[in-house]
C-alpha positions as a Markdown table, in Angstrom:
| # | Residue | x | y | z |
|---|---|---|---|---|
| 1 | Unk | 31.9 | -20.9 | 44.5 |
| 2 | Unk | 31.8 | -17.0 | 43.7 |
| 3 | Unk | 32.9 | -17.9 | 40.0 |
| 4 | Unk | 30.2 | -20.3 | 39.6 |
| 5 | Unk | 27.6 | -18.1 | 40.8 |
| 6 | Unk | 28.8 | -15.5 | 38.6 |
| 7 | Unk | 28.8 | -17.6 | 35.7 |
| 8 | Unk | 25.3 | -18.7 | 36.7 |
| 9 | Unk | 23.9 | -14.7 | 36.7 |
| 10 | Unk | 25.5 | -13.9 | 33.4 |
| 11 | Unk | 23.7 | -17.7 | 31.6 |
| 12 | Unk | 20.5 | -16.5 | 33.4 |
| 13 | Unk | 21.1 | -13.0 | 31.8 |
| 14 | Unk | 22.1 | -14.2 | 28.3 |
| 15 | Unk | 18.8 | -16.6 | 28.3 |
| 16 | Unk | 17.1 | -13.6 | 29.6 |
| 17 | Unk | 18.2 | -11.7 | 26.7 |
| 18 | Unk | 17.3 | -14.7 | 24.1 |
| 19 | Unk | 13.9 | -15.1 | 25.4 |
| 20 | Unk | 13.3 | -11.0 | 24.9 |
| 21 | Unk | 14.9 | -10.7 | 21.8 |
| 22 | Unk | 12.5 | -13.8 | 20.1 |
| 23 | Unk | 9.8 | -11.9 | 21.9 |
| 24 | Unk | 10.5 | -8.4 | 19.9 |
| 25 | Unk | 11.1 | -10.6 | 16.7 |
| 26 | Unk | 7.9 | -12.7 | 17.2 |
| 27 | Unk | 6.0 | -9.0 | 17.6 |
| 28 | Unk | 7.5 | -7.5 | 14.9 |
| 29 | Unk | 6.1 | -10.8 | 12.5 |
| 30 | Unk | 2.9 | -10.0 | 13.9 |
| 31 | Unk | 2.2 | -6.4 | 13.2 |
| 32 | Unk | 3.8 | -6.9 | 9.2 |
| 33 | Unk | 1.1 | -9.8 | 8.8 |
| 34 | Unk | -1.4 | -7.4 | 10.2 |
| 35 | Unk | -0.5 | -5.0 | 8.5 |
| 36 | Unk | -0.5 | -7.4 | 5.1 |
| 37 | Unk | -3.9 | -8.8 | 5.9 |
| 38 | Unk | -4.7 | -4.7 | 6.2 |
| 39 | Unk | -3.5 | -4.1 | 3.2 |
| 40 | Unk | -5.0 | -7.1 | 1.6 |
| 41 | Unk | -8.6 | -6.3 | 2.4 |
| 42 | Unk | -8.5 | -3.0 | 1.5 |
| 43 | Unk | -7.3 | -3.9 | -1.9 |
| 44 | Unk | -10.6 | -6.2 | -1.5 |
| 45 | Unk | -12.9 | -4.1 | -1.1 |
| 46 | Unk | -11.9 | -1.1 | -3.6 |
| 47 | Unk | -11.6 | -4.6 | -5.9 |
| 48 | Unk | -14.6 | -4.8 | -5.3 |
| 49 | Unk | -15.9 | -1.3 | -5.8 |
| 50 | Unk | -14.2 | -1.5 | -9.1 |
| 51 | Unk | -15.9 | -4.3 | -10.5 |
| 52 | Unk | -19.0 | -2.6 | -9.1 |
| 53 | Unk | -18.2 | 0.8 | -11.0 |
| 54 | Unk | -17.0 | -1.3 | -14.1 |
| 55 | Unk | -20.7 | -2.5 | -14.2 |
| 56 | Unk | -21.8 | 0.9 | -14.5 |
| 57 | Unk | -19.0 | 1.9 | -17.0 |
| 58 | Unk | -20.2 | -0.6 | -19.3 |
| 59 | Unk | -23.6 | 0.6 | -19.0 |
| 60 | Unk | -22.5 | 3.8 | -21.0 |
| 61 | Unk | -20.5 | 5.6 | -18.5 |
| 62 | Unk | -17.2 | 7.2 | -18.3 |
| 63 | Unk | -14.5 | 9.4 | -16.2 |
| 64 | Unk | -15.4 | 13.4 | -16.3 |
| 65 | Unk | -12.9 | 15.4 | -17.5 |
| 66 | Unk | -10.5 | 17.2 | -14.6 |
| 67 | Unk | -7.6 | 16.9 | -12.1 |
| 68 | Unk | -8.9 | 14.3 | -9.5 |
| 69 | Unk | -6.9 | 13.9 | -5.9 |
| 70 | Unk | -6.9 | 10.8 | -3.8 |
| 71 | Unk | -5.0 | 9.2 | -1.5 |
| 72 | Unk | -4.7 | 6.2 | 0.4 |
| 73 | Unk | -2.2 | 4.5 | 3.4 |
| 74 | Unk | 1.1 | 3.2 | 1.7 |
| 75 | Unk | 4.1 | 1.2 | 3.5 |
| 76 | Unk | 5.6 | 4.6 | 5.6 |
| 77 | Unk | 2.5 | 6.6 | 5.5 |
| 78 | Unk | -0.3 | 8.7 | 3.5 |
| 79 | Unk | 0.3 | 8.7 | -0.9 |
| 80 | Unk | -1.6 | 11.4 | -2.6 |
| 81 | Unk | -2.2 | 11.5 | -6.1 |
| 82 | Unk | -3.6 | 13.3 | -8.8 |
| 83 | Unk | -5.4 | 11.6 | -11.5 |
| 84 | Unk | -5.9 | 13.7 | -15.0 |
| 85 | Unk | -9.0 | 12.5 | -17.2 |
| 86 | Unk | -8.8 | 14.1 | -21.0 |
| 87 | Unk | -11.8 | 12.5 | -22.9 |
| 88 | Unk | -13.4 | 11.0 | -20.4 |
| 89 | Unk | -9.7 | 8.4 | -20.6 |
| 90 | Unk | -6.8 | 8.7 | -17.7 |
| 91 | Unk | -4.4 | 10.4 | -19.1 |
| 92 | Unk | -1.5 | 11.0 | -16.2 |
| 93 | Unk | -0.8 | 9.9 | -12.7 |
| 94 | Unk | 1.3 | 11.7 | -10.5 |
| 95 | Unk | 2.2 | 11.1 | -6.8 |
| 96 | Unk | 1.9 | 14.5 | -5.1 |
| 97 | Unk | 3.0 | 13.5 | -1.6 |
| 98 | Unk | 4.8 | 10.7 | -0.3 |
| 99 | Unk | 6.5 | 12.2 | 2.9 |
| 100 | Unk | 7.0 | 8.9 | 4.5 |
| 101 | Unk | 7.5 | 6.7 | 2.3 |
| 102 | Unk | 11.0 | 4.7 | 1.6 |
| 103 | Unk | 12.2 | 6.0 | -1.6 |
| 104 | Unk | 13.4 | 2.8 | -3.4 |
| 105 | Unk | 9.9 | 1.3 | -2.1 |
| 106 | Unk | 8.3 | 4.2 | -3.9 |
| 107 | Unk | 10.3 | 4.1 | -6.9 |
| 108 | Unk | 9.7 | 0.6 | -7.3 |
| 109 | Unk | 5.9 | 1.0 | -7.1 |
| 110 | Unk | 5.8 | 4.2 | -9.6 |
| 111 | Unk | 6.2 | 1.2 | -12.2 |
| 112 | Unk | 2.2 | 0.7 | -11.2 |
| 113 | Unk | 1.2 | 3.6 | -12.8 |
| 114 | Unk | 1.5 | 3.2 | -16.5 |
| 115 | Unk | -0.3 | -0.3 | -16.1 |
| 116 | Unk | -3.3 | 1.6 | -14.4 |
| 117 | Unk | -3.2 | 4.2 | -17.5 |
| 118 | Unk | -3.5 | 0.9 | -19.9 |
| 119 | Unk | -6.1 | -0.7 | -18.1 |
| 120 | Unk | -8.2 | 2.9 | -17.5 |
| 121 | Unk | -9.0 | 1.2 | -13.8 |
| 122 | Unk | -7.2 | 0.8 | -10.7 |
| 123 | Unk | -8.0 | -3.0 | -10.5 |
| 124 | Unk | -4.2 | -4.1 | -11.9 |
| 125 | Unk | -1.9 | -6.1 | -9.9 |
| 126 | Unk | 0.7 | -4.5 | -7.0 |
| 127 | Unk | 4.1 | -4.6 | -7.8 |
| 128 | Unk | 6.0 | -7.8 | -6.2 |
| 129 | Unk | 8.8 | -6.3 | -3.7 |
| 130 | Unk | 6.9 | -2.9 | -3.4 |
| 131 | Unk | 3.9 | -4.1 | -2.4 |
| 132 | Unk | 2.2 | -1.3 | 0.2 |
| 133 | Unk | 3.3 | 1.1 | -1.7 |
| 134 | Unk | 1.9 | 0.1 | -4.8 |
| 135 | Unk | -1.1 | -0.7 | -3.1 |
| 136 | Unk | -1.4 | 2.4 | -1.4 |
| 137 | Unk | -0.5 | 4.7 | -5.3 |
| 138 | Unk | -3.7 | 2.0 | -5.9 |
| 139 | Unk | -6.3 | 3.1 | -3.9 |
| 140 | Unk | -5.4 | 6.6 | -3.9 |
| 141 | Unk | -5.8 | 6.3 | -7.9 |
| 142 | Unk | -9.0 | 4.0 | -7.3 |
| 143 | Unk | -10.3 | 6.7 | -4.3 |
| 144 | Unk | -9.7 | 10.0 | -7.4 |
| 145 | Unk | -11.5 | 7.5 | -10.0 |
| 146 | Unk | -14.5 | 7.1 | -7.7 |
| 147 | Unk | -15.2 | 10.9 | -7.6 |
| 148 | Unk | -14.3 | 10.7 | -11.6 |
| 149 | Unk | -17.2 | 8.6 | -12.6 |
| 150 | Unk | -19.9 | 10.5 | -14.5 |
């Protein structure tokens, strides 16, 4: 009788165990697909801006000539950037900080910058596999432009 008891404590423990686990695992789904939809409707809404400020580029105007900063929430934490206009064009994008971001993440994303120099505009596609932080180099280059505009 004592060995069936015991056996019964430790299945009650390992289903105990199980049931926590899938928990954690089922929390851990929800916060990356809030933190996707997050991501998602901020890109919106600068997407927005964008095509709002592309308006008004078209009507005649263009980027003023400096160093412009901006920065935005990436996958580990805050990216700053620094956006250089020659000409009224972008000429260079660097990423200043990046503290807490994962370093292949961040390398992978960097590949987002020369398509935002070709398209002079933050509104270009994320980078598939480094998606937040692509996004957040985005923004933070879409956040410098908006102080840019003439």
């Amino acid at each position: 009788m004592k060995t069936f008891s015991v056996r019964a404590v430790n299945l009650v423990l390992i289903v105990a165990l199980l049931i926590g686990y899938n928990t954690v695992l089922t929390l851990r789904d929800k916060d990356d697909q809030i933190a996707k939809l997050t991501a998602d409707l901020e890109s919106a809404k600068l997407y927005k801006q964008s095509v709002m400020q592309s308006k008004e580029d078209a009507a005649g105007g263009s980027y003023e000539d400096d160093i412009w900063k901006g920065e935005a929430q990436g996958f580990g934490g805050v990216i700053q950037v620094e956006v250089t206009v020659e000409g009224g064009s972008i000429t260079d994008i660097s990423i200043v900080s990046a503290e807490k971001e994962d370093g292949a993440y961040l390398s992978m994303a960097e590949d987002i910058i020369p398509t935002i120099i070709d398209a002079q505009s933050a509104d270009v596609d994320t980078i598939s596999g480094a998606t937040f932080s692509s996004t957040g180099i985005k923004n933070a280059v879409a956040q410098a432009l908006k102080e840019a505009v003439k």
